[in-house]
TIGU-662092 format. One record per residue (C-alpha): y, z, x. Coordinates in steps of 0.1 Angstrom, whole numbers, plus 5000, padded with zeros to 4 digits. Example, Ala and Ser with C-alpha at 12.3 -4.5 7.8 and 13.67 -1.06 7.14 Angstrom:
<atoms>
     v     w     u
  4955  5078  5123
  4989  5071  5137
</atoms>
This chain:
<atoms>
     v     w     u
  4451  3334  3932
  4468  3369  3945
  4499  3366  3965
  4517  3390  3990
  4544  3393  4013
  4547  3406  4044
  4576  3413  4073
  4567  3408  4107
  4575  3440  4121
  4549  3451  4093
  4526  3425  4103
  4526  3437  4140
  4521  3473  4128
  4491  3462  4104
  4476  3439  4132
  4479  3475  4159
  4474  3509  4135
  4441  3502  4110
  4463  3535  4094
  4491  3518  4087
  4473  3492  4076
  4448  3508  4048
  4486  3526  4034
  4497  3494  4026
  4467  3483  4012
  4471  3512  3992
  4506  3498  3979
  4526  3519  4003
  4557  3510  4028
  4548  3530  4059
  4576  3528  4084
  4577  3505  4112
  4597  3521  4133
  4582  3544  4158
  4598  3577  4164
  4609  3584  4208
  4587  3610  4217
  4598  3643  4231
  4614  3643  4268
  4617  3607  4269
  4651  3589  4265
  4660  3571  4231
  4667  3531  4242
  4684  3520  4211
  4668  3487  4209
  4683  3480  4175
  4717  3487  4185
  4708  3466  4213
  4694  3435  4193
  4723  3436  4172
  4752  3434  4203
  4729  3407  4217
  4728  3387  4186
  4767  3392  4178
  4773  3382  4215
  4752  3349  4211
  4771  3342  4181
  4805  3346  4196
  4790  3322  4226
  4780  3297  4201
  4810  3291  4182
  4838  3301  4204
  4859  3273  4224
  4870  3300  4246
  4833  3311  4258
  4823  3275  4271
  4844  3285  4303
  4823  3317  4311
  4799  3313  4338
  4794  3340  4356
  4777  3373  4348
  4811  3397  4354
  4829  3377  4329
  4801  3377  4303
  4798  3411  4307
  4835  3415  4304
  4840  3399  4272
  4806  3410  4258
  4822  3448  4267
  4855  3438  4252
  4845  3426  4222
  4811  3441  4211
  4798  3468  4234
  4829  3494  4239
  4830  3512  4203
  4793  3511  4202
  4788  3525  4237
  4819  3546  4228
  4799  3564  4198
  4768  3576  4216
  4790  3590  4243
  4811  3611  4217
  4777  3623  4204
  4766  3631  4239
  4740  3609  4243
  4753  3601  4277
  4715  3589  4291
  4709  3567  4264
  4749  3548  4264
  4740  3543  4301
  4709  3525  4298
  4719  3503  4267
  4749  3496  4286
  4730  3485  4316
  4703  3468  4296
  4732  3444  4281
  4747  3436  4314
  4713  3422  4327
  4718  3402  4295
  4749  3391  4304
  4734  3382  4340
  4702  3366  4322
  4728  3346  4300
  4744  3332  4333
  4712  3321  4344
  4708  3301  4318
  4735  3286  4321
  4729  3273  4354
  4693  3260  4344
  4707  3239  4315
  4717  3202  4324
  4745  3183  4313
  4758  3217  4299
  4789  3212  4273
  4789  3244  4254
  4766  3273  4250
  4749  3256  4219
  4729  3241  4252
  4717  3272  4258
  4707  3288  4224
  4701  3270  4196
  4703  3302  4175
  4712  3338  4179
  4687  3351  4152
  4663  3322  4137
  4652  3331  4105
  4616  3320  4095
  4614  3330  4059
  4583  3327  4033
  4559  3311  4055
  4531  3308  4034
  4486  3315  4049
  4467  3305  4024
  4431  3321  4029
  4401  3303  4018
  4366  3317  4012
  4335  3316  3987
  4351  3342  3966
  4386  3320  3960
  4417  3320  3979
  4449  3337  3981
  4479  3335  3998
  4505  3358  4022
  4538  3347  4028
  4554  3360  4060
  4592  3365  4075
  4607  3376  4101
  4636  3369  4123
  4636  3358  4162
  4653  3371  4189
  4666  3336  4202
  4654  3300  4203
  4664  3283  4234
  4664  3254  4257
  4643  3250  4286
  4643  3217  4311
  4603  3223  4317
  4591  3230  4276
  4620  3218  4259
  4619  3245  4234
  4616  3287  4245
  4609  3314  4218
  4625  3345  4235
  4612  3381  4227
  4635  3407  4241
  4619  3441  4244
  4637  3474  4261
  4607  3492  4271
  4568  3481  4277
  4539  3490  4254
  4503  3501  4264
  4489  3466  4266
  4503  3435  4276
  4486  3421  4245
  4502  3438  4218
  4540  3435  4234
  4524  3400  4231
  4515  3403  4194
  4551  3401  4175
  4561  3364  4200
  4527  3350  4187
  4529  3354  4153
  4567  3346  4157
  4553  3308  4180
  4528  3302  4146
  4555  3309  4120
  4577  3280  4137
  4548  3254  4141
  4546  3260  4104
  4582  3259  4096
  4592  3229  4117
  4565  3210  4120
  4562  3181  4149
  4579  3208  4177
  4564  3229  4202
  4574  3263  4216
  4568  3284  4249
  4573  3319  4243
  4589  3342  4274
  4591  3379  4267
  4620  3396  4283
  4617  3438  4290
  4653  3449  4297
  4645  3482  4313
  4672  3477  4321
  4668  3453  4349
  4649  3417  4334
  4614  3414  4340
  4600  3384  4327
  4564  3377  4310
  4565  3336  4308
  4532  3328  4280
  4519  3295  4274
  4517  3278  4238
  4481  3281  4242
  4478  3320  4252
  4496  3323  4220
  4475  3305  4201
  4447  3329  4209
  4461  3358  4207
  4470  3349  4170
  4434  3337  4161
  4423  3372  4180
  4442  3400  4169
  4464  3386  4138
  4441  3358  4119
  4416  3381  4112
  4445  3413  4099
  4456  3381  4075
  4425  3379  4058
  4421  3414  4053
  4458  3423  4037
  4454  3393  4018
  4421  3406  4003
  4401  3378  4014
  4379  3376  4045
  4376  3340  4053
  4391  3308  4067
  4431  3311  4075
  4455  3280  4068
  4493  3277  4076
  4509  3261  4048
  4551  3267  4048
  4567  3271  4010
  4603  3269  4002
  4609  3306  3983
  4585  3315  3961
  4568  3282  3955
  4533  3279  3950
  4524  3310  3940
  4500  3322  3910
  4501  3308  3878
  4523  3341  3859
  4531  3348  3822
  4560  3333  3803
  4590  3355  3811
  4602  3378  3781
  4628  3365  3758
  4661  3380  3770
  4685  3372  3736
  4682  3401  3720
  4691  3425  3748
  4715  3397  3761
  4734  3398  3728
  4736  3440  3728
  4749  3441  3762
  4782  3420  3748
  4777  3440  3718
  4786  3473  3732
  4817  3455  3747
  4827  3442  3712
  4819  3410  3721
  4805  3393  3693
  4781  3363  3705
  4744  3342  3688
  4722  3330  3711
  4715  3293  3698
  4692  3277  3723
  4669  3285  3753
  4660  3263  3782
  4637  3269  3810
  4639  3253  3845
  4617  3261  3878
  4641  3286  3887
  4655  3303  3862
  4665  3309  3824
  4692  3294  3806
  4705  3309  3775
  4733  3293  3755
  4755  3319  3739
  4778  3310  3712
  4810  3332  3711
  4827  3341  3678
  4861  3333  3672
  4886  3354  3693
  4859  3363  3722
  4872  3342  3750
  4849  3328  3780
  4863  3349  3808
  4856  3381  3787
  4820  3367  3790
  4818  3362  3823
  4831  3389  3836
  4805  3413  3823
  4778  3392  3845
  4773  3428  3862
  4768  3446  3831
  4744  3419  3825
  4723  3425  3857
  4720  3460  3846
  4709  3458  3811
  4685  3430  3818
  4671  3450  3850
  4678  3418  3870
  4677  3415  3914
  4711  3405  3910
  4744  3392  3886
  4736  3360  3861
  4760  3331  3868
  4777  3324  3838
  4793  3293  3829
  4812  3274  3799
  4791  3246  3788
  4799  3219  3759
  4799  3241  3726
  4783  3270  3745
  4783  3297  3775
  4754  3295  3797
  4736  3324  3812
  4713  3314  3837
  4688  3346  3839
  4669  3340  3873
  4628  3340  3868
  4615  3368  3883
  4587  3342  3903
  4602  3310  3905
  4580  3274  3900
  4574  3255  3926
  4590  3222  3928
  4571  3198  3951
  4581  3163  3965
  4551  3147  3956
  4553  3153  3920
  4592  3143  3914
  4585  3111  3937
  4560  3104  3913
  4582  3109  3882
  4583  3080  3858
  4624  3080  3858
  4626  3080  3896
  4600  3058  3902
  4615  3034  3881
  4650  3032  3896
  4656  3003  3909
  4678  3011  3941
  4664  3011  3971
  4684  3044  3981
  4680  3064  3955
  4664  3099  3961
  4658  3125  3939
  4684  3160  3942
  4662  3181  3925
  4648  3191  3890
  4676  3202  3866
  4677  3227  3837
  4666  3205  3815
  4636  3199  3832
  4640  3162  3844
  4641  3144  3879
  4679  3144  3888
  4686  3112  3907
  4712  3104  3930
  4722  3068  3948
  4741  3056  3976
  4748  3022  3959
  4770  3043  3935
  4804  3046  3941
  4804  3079  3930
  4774  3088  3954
  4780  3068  3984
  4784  3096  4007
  4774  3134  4011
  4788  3165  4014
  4764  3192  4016
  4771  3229  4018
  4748  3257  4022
  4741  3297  4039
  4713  3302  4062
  4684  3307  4040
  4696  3285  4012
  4671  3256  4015
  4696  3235  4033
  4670  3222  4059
  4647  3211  4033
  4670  3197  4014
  4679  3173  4041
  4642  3167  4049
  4635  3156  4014
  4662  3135  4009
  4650  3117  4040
  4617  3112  4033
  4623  3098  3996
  4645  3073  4012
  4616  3063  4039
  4591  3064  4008
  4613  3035  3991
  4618  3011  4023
  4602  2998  4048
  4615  3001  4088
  4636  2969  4083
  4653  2978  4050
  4662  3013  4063
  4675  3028  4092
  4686  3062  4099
  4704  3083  4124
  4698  3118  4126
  4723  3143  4143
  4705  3173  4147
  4723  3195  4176
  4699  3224  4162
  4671  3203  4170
  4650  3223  4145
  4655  3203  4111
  4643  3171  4125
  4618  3177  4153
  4593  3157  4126
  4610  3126  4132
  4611  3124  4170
  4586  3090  4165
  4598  3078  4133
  4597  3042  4130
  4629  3039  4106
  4650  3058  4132
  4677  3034  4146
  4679  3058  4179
  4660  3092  4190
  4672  3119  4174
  4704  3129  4185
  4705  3167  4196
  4739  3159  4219
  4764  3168  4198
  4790  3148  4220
  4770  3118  4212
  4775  3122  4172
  4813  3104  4176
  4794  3068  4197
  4771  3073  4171
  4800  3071  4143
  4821  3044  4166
  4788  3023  4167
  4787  3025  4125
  4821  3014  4123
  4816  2982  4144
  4785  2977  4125
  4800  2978  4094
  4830  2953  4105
  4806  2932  4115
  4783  2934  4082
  4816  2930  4059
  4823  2896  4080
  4787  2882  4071
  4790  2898  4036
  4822  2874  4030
  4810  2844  4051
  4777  2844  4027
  4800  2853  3993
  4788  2889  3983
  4800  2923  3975
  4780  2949  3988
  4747  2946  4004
  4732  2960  3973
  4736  2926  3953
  4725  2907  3985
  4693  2929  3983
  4692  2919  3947
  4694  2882  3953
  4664  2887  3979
  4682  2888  4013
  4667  2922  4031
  4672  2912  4065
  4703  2937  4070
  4690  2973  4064
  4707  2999  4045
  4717  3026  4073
  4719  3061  4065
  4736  3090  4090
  4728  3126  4086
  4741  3151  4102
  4730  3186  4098
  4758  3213  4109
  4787  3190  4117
  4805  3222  4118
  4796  3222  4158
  4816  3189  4161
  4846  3201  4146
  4848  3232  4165
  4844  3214  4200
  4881  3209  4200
  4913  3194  4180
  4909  3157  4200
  4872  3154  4188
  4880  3168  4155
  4907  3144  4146
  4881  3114  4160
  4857  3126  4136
  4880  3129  4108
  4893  3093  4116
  4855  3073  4120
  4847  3096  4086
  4873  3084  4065
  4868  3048  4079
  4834  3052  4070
  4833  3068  4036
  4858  3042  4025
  4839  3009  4032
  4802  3023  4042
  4792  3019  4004
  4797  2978  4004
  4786  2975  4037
  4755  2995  4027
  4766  3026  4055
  4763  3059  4043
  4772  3093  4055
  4754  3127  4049
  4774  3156  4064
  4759  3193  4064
  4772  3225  4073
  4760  3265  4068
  4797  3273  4072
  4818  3254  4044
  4853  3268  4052
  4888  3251  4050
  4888  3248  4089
  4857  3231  4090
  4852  3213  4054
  4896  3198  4060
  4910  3182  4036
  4904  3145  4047
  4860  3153  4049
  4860  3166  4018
  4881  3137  4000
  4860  3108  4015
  4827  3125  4004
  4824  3117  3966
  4788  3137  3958
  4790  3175  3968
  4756  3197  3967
  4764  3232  3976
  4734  3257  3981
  4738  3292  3980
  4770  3301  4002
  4784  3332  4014
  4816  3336  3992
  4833  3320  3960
  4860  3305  3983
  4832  3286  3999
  4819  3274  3968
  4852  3263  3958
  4861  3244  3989
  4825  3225  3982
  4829  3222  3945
  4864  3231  3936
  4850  3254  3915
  4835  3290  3917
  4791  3293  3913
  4779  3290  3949
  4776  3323  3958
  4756  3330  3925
  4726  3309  3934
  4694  3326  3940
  4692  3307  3974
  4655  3282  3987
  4669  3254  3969
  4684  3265  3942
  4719  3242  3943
  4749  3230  3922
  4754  3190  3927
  4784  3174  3913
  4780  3138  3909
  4815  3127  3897
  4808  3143  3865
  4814  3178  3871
  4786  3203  3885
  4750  3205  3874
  4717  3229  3885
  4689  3220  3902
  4658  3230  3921
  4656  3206  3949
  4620  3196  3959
  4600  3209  3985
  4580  3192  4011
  4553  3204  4032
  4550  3203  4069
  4516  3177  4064
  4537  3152  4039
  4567  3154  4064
  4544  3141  4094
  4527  3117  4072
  4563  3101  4058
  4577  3107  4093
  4549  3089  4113
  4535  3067  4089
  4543  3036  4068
  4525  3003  4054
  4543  2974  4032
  4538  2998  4002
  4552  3032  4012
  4556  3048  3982
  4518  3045  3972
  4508  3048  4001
  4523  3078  4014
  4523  3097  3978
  4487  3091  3973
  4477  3099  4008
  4492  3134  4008
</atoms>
């Protein structure tokens, strides 16, 4: 099976210019940009993209903005902060017509922003409004069947802005500077963009609007169904053809490079691994070699005198002699150094093989799940009923396989239980993560996209487990794990996730220091009382991970993050920010950090877990996929 990837923007150019297309065919990278033809003046979309998207992001996360509401005072602080130097540059290189028309494009935004503003009810903070300044859909995978075999095209791409609307609930917006020939093809780069998030977050539906700024707004509203068919017209059949196969296209979402063709073992690395320290007079054997779904582990044995941080520090030089994407992390180990060499086409890791794993299968707790495949190849398990697991603190980037994470946790826990030995509350201000489980019958509420509703939802935990350590002392047991054992199940193990908790925190100092308070509370009885918390954020800094979160949270998973100070505030220890990112994670389950590949699962085995369930879930689920 062959496999390709594709942007977007080169989709859209493929799917308009049969040129274009046949050059990449051919295995070349024609531009996608477009040059301004002569006499006509240069918009500057992508300096206007990128104002826009810092603007939203400054909106998003700023206490400050949630007072804005009218368009002069948008515009002011969107001028202040973002616009003037930029604006300020194209004037100094006398592009006076062009600085003008960018700078009037952006204050329709502003205007545009007020708007919606004023169309969003019950507004608290401008996370109403967008629920992202620039989503990425990455790796969504069309597998294309026909009588000659099938391969797959993974495509990504990033949106404009996803966005509340009080008619469709959800609003893919498109923002365009200037119109094309044909209504059709402005159209083009909005559909493809409305079937890469059916795919990547299954269960939720999105109306697209495209927005000219020229520079006043002039709106194109387009129904999910217009999409549809302009997909299956003009880009279905393009997708068959650059994937090399004309036939039948499906939509099938993997996490990185998952699924992809069978390759060739990956060459053995010691010898060159042992020159490279060689030429720095470090003296080192390699004694062992492991291989896991995402990388290469070699164990490196120092001679006497060559000390670990020598090692590590030549991770660069490393990257270099070993022609690798980027630096190996390298870590002490018991008796060794590892160097973990990322493959260059990771395995794919899927849910419903590691559900199926002897070892996990046989645990016995009823909220266990599995974190992911470790080095050593095996299932590595996790369990709220241990005290060293009964609560999770999860850190990860955009793009680091957080999301999925989440979702697969979830599901594993619905696989083991049945509605009334589980319930969950899920805290999802994004809305996007889990849209899947808006019918679920395991959920103990709807899911909760308020984020002023995540503290009753905490206050309501607490009185529920006051009450549940009452009855666990009028009827003589210690946690609700041993009454489960001794065959009572009428009290349900309850599990709260919430993704990006980070919103909470930055609301304000009053609801910050509630949160803190009902999280300790929690973390430090939940385990008996069979309450436990899962708390995620893309941004795991001191302000937002304090001091009190982080000590009530006993297992830590951190994804790829941004910086070593982030991994350290998730980990205490440096290694986050060497991860290879889609799942690739360092989980530290009281007995220092360990690597894994968490498991993937697809948008069809989400809706049948989510929507789903008979007195044998695990069977019947597993097998049904």
């Amino acid at each position: 099976m062959a496999v390709k990837q594709i942007s977007v923007s080169q989709l859209k150019c493929a799917c308009l210019d049969a040129e274009w297309r046949e050059q990449w065919l051919r295995g070349e990278n024609p531009p996608t940009i477009s040059l301004t033809p002569p006499g006509v003046v240069p918009v500057y979309g992508t300096l206007f993209h990128k104002i826009a998207e810092n603007y939203v992001g400054w909106l998003t996360s700023a206490k400050a903005a949630q007072q804005l509401t009218e368009e002069d005072a948008l515009w002011h602080e969107m001028y202040e902060r973002f616009a003037e130097t930029k604006l300020a540059e194209l004037l100094q290189s006398e592009k006076i017509e062009s600085a003008f028309h960018v700078s009037e494009c952006l204050k329709s935004f502003c205007r545009r922003a007020a708007e919606l503003r004023r169309r969003t009810p019950n507004f608290h903070s401008w996370q109403d409004v967008y629920l992202t300044k620039e989503f990425s859909v990455r790796d969504v995978r069309f597998d294309i069947k026909s009588d000659a075999g099938e391969n797959s095209i993974f495509v990504s791409g990033q949106i404009d802005a996803v966005r509340t609307h009080p008619e469709y609930g959800l609003e893919i917006a498109d923002y365009k500077l200037s119109h094309g020939n044909n209504l059709k093809h402005d159209l083009l780069q909005l559909a493809i963009y409305a079937e890469l998030l059916k795919l990547a977050k299954p269960g939720l539906r999105f109306h697209g609007v495209l927005e000219y700024y020229e520079p006043a707004l002039h709106e194109v509203p387009v129904s999910e169904q217009e999409l549809e068919a302009i997909f299956t017209e003009l880009v279905q059949p393009v997708l068959c053809e650059l994937a090399g196969n004309r036939g039948q296209v499906t939509g099938n979402r993997g996490q990185g490079t998952g699924n992809r063709e069978q390759v060739l073992p990956q060459d053995d690395l010691s010898a060159k691994i042992r020159r490279c320290y060689a030429s720095f007079k470090l003296d080192v054997q390699i004694i062992d070699k492991q291989e896991a779904p995402q990388l290469i582990r070699y164990k490196v044995k120092p001679a006497a005198g060559v000390k670990v941080v020598s090692l590590a520090n030549r991770a660069e030089d490393l990257q270099v002699m070993l022609s690798l994407s980027q630096p190996p992390l390298i870590e002490p180990a018991q008796g060794c150094v590892t160097v973990d060499v990322p493959k260059d086409k990771p395995d794919a890791v899927l849910w419903t093989d590691v559900v199926k794993d002897a070892d996990y299968a046989a645990h016995p707790s009823p909220v266990s799940f599995p974190v992911g495949v470790g080095v050593d190849s095996r299932v590595m398990i996790a369990d709220f009923a241990d005290s060293n697991m009964a609560h999770i603190l999860i850190g990860g980037a955009s793009g680091s396989g957080k999301s999925e994470f989440l979702k697969s946790l979830v599901a594993s826990l619905i696989a083991k239980n049945e509605p009334d030995t589980l319930k969950l509350s899920l805290i999802d201000p994004k809305i996007l993560t889990f849209g899947s489980f808006s019918h679920c019958p395991y959920l103990r509420e709807p899911v909760i996209t308020e984020i002023f509703s995540a503290i009753p939802c905490l206050q309501a935990a607490v009185e529920e487990m006051n009450g549940r350590y009452a009855r666990l002392g009028i009827e003589g047991f210690e946690s609700l794990s041993l009454r489960f054992r001794a065959g009572k199940k009428d009290i349900p193990f309850y599990v709260i996730v919430f993704d990006e908790f980070a919103d909470l925190i930055l609301t304000g100092n009053a609801e910050k220091k509630e949160f803190e308070t009902l999280t300790a509370r929690l973390a430090a009885k939940g385990r008996a009382a069979g309450i436990h918390l899962v708390l995620a954020t893309q941004r795991p800094d001191s302000k937002i991970v304090t001091g009190i979160i982080k000590a009530n949270l006993p297992l830590k998973i951190c994804l790829r993050v941004t910086t070593f100070r982030n991994s350290q505030i998730i980990l205490d220890q440096t290694g986050g920010e060497s991860l290879l990112g889609r799942g690739d994670l360092l989980c530290d389950r009281g007995k220092g950090a360990e690597r894994a590949q968490s498991p993937y699962i697809s948008r069809l085995e989400l809706l049948n877990v989510a929507g789903n369930y008979s007195k044998s879930p695990t069977a019947v689920n597993v097998q049904n996929i």
